[in-house]
N, C-alpha and C positions, 0 to 999 in steps of 0.2 A: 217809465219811471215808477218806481217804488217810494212806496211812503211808508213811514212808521210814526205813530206820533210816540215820544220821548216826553214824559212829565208834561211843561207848556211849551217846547218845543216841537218842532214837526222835521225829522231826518228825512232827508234826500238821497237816493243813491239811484246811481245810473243803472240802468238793467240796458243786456243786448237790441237794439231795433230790430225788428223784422222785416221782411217786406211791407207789410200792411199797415206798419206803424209809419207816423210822420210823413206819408207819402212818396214813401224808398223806389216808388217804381216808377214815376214821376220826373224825370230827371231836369225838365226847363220849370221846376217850382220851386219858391222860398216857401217853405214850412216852418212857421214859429209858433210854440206854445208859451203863452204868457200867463206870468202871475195876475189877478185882475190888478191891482195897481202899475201894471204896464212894464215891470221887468222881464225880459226874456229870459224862458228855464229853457227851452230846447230849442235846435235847428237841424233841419235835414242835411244830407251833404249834399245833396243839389244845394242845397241853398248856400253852402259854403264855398261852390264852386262861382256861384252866380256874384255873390260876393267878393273874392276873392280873397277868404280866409279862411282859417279851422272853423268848425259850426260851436265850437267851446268858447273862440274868441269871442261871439255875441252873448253868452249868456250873463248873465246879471248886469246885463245894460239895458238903458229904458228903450222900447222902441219909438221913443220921440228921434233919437240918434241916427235909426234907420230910415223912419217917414218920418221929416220935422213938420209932417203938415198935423201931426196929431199932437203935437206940443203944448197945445192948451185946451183939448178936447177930451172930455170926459169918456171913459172906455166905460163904465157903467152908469146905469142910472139903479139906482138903487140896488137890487140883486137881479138885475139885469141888466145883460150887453144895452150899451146906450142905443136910442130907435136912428140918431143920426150915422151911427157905425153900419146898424143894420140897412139903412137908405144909400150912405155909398155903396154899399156890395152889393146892391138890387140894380140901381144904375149904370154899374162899372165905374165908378170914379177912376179917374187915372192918378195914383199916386208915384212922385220922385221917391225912387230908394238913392241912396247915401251906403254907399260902402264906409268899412271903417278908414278907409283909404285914398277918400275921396269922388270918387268914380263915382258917377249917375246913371239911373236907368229908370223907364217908365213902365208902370206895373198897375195892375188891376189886382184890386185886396180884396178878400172875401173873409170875414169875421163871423164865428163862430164859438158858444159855448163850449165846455166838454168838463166829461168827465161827472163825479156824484155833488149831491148836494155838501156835504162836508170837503172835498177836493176840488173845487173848482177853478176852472183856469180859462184863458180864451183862447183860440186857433186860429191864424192867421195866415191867409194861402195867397200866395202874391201870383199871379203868371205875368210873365214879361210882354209887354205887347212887342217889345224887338230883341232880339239876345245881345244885339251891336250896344256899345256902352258909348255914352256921350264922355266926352272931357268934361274934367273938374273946374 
């Protein structure tokens, strides 16, 4: 992703993935990068496939929608990732995803900074502990 900042605006524009971007070579992971107030800007397309939708349908939705177990959990503490975000991804917490579609699946999340201090965003790397989806 390409940034420009514009007067107090800041422009978006999508640039090519590469292999080594979003983890393209990865095919059983959800890759999300989020704004820190928990909008999703990107998805891989594993992840769209694991979902079962374009990776553009998730962006600018919260990921409370995808994991509602973060629905009232703070993604920072200050200017940092929260230490409870970082405690589940050390233990493997198992988190329910939520397709936009209803569909269930259990997944271990791994939270992570990225990016400079004026850009910053958080990364969010799901693997599925089963590829089998439960019913809604």
């Amino acid at each position: 992703m390409i940034t420009k900042q514009v007067s107090h605006l800041t422009e978006y524009k999508e640039s090519p993935v590469t292999g080594s971007e979003l983890g393209a070579e990865d095919d059983d992971r959800l890759v999300l990068t989020l704004h820190l107030n928990g909008m999703i800007t990107e998805c891989n397309k594993a992840g769209g496939r694991l979902l079962d939708c374009l990776p553009s349908e998730l962006v600018w939705r919260h990921i409370s929608q995808l994991l509602p177990q973060l629905k009232n959990v703070a993604l920072m503490q200050g200017q940092n990732l929260s230490s409870y975000l970082g405690f589940l991804s050390r233990v493997g917490y198992q988190f329910e995803v939520i397709s936009l579609k209803g569909a269930h699946l259990l997944g271990k999340a791994f939270f992570c900074e990225i990016g400079s201090m004026e850009h910053r965003f958080l990364r969010i790397i799901i693997c599925p502990i089963s590829q089998e989806r439960m019913a809604s």
